[in-house]
Jmol script that loads the backbone (N, CA, C; Angstrom):
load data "model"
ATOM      1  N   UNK A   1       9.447 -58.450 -39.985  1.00  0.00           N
ATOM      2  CA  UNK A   1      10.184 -57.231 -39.687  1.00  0.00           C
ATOM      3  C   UNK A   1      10.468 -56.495 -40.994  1.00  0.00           C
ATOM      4  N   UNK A   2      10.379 -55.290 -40.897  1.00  0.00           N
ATOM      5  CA  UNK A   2      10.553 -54.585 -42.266  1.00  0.00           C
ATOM      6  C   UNK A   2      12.011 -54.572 -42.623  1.00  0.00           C
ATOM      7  N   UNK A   3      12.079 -54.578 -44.030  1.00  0.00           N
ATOM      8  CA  UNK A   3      14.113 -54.240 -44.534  1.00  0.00           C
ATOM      9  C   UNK A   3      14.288 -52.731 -43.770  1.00  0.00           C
ATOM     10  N   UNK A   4      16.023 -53.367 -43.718  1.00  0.00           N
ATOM     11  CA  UNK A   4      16.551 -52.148 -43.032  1.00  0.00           C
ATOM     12  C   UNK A   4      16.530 -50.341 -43.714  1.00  0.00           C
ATOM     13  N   UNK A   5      16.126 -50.632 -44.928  1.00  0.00           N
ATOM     14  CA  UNK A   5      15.998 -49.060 -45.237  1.00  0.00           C
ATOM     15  C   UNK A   5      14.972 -48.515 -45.086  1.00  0.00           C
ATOM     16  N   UNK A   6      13.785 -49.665 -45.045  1.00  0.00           N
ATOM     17  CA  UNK A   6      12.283 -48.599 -44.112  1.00  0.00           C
ATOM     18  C   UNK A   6      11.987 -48.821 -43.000  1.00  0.00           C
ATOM     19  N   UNK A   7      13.126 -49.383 -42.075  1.00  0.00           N
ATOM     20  CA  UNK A   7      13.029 -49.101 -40.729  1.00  0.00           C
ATOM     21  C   UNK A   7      13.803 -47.421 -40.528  1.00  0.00           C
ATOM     22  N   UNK A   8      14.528 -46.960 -41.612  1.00  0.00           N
ATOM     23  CA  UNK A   8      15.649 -45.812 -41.223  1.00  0.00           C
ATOM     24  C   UNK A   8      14.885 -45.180 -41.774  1.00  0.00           C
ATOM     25  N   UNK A   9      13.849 -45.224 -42.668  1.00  0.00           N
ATOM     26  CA  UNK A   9      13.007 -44.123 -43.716  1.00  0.00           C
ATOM     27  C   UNK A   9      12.402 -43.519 -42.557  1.00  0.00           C
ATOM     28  N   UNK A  10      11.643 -44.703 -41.769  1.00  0.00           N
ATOM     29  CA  UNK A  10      10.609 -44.374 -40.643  1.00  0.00           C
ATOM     30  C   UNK A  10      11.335 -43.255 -39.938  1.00  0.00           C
ATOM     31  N   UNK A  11      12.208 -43.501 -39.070  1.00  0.00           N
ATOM     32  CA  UNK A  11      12.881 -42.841 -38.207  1.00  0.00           C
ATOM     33  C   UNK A  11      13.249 -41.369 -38.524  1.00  0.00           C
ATOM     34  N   UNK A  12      14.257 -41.328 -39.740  1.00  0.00           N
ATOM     35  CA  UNK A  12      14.108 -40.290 -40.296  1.00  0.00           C
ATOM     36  C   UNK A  12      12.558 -39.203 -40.802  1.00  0.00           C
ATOM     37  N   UNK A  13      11.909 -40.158 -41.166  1.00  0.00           N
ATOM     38  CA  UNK A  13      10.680 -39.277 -41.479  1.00  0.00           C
ATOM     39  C   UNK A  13      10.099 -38.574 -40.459  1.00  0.00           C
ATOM     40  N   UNK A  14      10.384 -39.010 -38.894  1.00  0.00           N
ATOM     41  CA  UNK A  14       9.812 -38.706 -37.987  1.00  0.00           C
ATOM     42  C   UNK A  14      10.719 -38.135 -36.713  1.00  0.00           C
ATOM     43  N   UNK A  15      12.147 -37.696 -37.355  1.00  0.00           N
ATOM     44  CA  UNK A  15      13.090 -37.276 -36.675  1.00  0.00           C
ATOM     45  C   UNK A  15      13.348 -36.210 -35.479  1.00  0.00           C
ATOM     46  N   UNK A  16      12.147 -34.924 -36.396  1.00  0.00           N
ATOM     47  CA  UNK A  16      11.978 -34.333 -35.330  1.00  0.00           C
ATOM     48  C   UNK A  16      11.383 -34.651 -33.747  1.00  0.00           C
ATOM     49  N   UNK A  17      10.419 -35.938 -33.725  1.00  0.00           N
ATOM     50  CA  UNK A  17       9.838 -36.234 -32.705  1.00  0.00           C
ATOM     51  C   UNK A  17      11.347 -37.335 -31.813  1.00  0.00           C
ATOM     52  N   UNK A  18      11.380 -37.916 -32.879  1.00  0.00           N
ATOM     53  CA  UNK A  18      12.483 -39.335 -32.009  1.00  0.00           C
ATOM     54  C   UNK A  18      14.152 -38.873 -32.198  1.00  0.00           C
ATOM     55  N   UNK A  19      14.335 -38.391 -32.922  1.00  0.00           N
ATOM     56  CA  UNK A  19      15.762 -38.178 -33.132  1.00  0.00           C
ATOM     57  C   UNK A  19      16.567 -37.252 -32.063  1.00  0.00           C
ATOM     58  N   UNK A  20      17.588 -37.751 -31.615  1.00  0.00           N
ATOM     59  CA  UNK A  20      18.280 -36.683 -30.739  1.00  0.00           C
ATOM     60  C   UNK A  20      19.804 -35.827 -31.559  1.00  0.00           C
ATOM     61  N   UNK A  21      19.837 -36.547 -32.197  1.00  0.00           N
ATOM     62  CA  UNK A  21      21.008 -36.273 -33.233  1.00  0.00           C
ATOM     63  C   UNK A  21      21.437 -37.263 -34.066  1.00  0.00           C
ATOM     64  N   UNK A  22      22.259 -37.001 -35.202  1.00  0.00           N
ATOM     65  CA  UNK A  22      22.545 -37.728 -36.085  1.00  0.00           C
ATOM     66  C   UNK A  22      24.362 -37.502 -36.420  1.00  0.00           C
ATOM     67  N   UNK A  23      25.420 -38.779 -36.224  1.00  0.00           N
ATOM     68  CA  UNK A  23      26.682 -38.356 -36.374  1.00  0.00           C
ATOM     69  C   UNK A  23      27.326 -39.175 -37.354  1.00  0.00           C
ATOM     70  N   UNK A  24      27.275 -38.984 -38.595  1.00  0.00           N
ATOM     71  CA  UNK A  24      27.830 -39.972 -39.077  1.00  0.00           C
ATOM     72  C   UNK A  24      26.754 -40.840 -39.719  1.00  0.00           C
ATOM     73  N   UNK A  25      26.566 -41.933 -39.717  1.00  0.00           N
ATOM     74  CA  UNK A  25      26.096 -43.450 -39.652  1.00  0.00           C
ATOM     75  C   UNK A  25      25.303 -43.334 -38.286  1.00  0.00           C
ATOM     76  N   UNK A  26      25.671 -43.056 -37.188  1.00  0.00           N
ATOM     77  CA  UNK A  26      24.426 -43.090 -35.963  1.00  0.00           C
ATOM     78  C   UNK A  26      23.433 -42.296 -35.819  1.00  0.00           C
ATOM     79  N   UNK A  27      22.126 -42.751 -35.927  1.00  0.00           N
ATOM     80  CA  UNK A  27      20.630 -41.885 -35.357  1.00  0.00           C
ATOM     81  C   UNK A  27      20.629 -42.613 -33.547  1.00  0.00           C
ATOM     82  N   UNK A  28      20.825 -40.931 -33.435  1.00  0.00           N
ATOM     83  CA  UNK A  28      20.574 -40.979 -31.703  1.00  0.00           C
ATOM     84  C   UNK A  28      19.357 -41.078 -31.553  1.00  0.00           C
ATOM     85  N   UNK A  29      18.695 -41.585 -30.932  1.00  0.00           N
ATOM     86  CA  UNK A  29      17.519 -41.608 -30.978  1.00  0.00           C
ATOM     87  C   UNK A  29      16.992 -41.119 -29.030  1.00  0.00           C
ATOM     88  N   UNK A  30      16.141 -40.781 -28.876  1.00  0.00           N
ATOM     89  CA  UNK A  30      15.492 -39.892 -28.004  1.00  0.00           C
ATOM     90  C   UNK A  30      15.734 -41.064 -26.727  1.00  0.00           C
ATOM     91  N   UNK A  31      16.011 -41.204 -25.258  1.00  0.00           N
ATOM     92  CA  UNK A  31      15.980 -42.596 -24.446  1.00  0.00           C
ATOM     93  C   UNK A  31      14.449 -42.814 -24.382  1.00  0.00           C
ATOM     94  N   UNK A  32      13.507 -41.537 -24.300  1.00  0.00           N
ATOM     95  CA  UNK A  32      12.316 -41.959 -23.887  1.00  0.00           C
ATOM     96  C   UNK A  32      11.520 -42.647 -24.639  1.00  0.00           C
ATOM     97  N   UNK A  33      12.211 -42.267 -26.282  1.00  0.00           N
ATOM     98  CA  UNK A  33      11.439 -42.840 -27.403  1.00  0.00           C
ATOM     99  C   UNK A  33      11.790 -44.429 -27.638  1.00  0.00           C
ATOM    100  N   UNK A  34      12.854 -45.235 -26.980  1.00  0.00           N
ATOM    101  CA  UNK A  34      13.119 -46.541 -27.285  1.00  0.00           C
ATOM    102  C   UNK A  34      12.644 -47.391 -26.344  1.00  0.00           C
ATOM    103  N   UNK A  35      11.956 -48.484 -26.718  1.00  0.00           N
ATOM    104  CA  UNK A  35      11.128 -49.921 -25.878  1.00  0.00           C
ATOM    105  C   UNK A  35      11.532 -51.075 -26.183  1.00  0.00           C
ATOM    106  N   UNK A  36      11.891 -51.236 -24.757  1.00  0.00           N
ATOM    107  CA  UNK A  36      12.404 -52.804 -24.805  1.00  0.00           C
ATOM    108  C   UNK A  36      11.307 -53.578 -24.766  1.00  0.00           C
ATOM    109  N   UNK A  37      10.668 -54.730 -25.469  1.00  0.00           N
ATOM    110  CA  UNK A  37       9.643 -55.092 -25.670  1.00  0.00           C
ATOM    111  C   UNK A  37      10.020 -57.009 -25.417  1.00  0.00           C
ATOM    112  N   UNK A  38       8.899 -57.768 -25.580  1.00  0.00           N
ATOM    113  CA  UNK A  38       9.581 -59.156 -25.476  1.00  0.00           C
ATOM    114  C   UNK A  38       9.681 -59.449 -27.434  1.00  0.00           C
ATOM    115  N   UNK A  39       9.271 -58.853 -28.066  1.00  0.00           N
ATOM    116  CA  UNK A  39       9.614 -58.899 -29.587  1.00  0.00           C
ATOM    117  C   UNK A  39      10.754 -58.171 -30.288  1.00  0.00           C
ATOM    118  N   UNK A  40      11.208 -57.529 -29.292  1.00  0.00           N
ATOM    119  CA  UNK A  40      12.619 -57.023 -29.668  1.00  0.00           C
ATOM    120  C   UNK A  40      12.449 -55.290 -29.355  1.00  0.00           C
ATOM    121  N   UNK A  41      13.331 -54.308 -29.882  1.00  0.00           N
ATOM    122  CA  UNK A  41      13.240 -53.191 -29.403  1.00  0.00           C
ATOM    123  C   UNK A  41      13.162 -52.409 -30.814  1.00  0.00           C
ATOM    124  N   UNK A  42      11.705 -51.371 -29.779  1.00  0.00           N
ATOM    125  CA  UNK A  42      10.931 -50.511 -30.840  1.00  0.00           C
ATOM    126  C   UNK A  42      11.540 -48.956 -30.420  1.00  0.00           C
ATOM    127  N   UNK A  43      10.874 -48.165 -31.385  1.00  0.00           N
ATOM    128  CA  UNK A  43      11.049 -47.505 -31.598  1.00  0.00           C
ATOM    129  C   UNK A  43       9.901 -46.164 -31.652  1.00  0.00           C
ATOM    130  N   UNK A  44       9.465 -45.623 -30.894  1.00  0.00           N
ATOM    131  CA  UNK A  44       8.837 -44.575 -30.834  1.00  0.00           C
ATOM    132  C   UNK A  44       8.737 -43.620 -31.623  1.00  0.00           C
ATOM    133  N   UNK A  45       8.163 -43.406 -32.707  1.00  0.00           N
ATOM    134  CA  UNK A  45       8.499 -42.803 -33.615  1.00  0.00           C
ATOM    135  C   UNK A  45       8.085 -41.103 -33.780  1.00  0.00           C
ATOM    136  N   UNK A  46       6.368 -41.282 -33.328  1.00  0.00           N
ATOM    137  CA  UNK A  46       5.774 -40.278 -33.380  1.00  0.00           C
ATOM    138  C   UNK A  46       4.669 -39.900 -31.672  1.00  0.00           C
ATOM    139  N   UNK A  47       4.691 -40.501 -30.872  1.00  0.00           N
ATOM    140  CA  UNK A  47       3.737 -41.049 -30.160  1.00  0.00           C
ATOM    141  C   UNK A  47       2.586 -42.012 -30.558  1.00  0.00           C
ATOM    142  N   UNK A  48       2.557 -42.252 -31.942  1.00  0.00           N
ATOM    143  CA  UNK A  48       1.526 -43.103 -32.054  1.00  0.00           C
ATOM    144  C   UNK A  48       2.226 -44.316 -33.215  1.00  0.00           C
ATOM    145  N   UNK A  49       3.259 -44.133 -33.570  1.00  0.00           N
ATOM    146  CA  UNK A  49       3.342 -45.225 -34.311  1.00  0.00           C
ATOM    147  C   UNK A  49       4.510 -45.488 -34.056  1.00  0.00           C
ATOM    148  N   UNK A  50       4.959 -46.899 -34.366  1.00  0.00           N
ATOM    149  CA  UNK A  50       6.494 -47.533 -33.577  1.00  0.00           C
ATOM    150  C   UNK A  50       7.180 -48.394 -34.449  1.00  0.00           C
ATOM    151  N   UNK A  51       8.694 -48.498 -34.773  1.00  0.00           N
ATOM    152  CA  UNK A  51       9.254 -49.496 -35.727  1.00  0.00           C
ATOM    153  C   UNK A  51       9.870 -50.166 -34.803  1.00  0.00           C
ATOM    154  N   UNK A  52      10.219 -51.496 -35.349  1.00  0.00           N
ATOM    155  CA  UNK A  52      10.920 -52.688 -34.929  1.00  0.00           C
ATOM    156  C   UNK A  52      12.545 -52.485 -34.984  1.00  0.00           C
ATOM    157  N   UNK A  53      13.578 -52.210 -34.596  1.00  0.00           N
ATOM    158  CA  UNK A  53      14.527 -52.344 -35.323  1.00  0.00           C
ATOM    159  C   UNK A  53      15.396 -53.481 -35.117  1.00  0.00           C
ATOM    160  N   UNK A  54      16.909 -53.912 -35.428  1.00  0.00           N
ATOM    161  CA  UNK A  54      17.373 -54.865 -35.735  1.00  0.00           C
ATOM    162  C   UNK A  54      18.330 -54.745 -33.803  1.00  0.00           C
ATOM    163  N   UNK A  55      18.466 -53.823 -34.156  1.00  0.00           N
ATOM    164  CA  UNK A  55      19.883 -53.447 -32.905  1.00  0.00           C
ATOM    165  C   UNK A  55      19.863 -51.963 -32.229  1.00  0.00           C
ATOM    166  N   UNK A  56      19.921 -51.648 -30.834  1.00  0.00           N
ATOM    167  CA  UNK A  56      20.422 -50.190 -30.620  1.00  0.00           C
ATOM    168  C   UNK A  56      21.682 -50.363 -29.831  1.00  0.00           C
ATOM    169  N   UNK A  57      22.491 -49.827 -30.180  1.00  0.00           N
ATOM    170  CA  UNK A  57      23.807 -49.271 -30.009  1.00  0.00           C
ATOM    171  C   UNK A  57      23.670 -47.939 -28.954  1.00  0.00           C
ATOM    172  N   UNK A  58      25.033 -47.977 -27.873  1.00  0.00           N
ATOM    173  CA  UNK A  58      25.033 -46.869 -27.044  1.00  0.00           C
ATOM    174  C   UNK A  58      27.046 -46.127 -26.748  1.00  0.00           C
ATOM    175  N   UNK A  59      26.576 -45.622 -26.619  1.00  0.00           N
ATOM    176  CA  UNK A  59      28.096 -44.957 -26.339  1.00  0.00           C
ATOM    177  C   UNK A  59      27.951 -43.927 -25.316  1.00  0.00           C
ATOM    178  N   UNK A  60      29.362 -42.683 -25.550  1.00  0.00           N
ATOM    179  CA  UNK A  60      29.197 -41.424 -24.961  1.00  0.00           C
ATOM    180  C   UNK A  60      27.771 -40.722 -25.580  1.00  0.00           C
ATOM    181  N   UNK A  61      27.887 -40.573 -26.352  1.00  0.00           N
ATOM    182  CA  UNK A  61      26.604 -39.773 -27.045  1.00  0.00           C
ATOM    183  C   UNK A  61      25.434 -40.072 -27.101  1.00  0.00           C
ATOM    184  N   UNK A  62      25.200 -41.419 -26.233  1.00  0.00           N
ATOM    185  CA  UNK A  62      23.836 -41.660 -26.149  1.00  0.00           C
ATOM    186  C   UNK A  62      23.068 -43.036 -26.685  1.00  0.00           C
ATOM    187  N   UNK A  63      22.236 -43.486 -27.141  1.00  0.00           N
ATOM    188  CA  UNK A  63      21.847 -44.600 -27.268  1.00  0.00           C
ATOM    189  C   UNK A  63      21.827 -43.976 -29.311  1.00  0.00           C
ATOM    190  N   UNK A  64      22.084 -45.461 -30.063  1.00  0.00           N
ATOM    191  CA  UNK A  64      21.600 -44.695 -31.414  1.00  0.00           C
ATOM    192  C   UNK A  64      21.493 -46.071 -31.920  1.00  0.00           C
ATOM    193  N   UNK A  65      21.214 -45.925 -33.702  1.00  0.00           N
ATOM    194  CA  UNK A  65      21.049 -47.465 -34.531  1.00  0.00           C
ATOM    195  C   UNK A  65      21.487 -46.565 -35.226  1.00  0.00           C
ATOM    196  N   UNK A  66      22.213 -47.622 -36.320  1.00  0.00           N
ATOM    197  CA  UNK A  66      22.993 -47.557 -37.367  1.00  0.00           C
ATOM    198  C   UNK A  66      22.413 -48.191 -38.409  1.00  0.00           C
ATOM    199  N   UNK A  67      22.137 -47.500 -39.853  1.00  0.00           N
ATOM    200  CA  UNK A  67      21.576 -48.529 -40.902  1.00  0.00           C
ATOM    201  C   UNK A  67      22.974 -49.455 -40.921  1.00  0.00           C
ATOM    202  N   UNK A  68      23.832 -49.849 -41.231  1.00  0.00           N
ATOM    203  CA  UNK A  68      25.383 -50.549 -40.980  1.00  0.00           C
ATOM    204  C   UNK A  68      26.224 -50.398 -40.254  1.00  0.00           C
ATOM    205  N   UNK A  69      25.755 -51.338 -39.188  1.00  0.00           N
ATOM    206  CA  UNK A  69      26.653 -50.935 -37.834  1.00  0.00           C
ATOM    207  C   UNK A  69      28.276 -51.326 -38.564  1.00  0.00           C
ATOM    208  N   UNK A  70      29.125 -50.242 -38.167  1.00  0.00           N
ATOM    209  CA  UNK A  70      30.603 -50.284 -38.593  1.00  0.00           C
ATOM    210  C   UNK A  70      31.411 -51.347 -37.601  1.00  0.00           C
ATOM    211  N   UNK A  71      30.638 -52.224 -36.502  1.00  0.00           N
ATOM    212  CA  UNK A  71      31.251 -53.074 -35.923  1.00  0.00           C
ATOM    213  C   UNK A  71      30.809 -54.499 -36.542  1.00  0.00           C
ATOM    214  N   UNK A  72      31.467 -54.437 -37.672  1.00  0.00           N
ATOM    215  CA  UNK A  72      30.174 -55.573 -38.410  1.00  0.00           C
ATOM    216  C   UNK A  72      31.349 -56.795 -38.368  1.00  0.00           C
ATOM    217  N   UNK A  73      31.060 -58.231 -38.829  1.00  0.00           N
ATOM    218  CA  UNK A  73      31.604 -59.460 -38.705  1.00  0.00           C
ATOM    219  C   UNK A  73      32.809 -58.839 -40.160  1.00  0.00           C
ATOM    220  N   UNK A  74      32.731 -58.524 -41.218  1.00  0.00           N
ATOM    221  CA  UNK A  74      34.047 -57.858 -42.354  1.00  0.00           C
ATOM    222  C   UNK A  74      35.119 -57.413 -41.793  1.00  0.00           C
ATOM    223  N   UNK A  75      35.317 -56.826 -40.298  1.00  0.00           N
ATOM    224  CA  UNK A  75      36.471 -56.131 -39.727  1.00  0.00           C
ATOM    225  C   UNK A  75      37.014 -57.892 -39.555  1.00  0.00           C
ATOM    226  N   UNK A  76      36.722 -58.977 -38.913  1.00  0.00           N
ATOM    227  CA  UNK A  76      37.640 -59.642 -39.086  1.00  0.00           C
ATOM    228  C   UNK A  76      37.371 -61.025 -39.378  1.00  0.00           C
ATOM    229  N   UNK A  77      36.875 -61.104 -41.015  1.00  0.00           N
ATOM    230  CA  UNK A  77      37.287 -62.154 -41.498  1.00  0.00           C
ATOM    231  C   UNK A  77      37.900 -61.851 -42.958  1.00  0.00           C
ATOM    232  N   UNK A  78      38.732 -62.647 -42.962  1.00  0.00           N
ATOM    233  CA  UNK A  78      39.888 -62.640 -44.359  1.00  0.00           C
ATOM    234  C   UNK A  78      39.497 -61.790 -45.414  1.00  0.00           C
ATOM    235  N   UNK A  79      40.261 -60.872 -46.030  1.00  0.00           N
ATOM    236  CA  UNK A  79      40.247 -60.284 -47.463  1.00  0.00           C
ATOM    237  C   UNK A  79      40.556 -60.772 -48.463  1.00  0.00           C
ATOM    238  N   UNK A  80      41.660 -61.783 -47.935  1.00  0.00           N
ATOM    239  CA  UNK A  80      42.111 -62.694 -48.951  1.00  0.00           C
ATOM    240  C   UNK A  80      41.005 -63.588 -49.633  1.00  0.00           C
ATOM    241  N   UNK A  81      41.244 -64.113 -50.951  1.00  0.00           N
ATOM    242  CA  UNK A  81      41.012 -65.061 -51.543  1.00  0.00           C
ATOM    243  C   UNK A  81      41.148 -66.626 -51.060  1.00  0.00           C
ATOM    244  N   UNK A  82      40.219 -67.503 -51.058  1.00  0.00           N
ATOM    245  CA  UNK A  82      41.007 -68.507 -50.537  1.00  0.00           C
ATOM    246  C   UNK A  82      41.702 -69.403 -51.622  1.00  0.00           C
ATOM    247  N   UNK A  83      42.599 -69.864 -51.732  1.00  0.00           N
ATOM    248  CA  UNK A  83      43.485 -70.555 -52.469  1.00  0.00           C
ATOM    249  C   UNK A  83      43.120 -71.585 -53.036  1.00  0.00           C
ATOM    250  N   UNK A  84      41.950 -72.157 -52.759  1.00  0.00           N
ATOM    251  CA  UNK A  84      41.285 -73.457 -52.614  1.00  0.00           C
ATOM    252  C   UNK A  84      40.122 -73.064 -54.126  1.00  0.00           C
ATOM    253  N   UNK A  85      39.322 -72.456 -53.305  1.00  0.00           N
ATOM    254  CA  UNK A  85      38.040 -72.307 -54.453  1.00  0.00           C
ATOM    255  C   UNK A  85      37.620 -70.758 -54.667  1.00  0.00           C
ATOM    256  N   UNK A  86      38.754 -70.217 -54.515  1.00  0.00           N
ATOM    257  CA  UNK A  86      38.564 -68.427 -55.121  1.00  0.00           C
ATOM    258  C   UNK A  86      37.550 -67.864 -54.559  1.00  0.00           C
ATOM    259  N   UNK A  87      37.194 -67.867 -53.398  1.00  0.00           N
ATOM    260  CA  UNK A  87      35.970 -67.200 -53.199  1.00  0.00           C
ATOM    261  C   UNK A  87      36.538 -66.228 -51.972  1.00  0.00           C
TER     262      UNK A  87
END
end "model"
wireframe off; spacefill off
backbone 0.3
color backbone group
């Protein structure tokens, strides 16, 4: 699977075809352009070429991926230091 910044290069490069909007951190991406596949879910990019991505996310606004989804595992584990071995 490619790193996450040339799965978003792709997308972006080809925005006008797949993109439905962009808010923030979320690329909406088109419903017709996303495939659920048994290798995970692609991405329609241009009609002829397709990326892999990690995750799609949906809300009011539609289906989208996030290069850093903001619902990430950091919202809740400790900020603190641990007392033990500083890490």
């Amino acid at each position: 699977m490619e790193t996450s910044i040339e799965w978003v290069n792709d997308i972006l490069e080809n925005k006008d075809y797949c993109v439905n909007k962009i808010e923030g951190s979320k690329i909406y991406i088109h419903s017709e352009n996303i495939v659920p596949t048994e290798q995970g879910i692609l991405i329609n990019l241009n009609g002829y070429d397709q990326v892999l991505v990690p995750h799609v996310s949906s809300d009011l606004g539609g289906c989208f991926v996030e290069p850093i989804p903001t619902n990430n595992w950091t919202d809740i584990v400790p900020k603190e230091r641990c007392s033990v071995c500083n890490t």
